[in-house]
N, C-alpha and C positions, 0 to 999 in steps of 0.2 A: 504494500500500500504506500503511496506517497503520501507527502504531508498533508498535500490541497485534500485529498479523499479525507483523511483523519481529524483533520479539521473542518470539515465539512459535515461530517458524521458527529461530531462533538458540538454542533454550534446547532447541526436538528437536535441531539437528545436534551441537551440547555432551552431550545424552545422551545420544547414539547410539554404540555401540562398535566397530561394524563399522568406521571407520576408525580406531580405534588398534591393533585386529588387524591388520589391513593392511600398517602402519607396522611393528608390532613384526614379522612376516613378513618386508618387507623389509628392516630390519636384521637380521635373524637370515641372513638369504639372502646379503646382501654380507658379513656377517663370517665363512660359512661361504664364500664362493668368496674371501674375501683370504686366507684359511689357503689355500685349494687351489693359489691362485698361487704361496702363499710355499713351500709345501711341496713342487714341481713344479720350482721355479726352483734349491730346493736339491738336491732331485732330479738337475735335469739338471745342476748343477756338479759333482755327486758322480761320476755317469755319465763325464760331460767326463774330470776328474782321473786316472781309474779308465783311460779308454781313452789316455789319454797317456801312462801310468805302463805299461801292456803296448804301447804303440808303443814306445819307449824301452828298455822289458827284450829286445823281439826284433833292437835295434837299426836300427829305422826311419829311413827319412832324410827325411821330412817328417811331423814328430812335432806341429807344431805347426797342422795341420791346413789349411795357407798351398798 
């Protein structure tokens, strides 16, 4: 290949947008599933807390889930 070819190849992949759509797609995808996680995990402490606090009121004897 000569240079004019490889710099011609390198000057369409720099214009081309289809991969920064891509990119911004998948960060928008990972920062949409790290909220899902974050929001899931306080979820299930919330749940957690919630079913220990009515083991505890009917006076359960393995409250801690052991």
């Amino acid at each position: 290949m000569t240079f004019e070819a490889i710099k011609t190849s390198v000057m369409k992949f720099v214009k081309d947008e289809d991969g920064l759509t891509t990119v911004e797609y998948a960060v928008a995808g990972s920062l949409v599933a790290g909220a899902l996680v974050m929001a899931f995990t306080e979820l299930g402490t919330a749940v957690g807390d919630a079913i220990g606090g009515l083991c505890t009121d009917v006076g359960g004897t393995d409250c801690d889930g052991q």
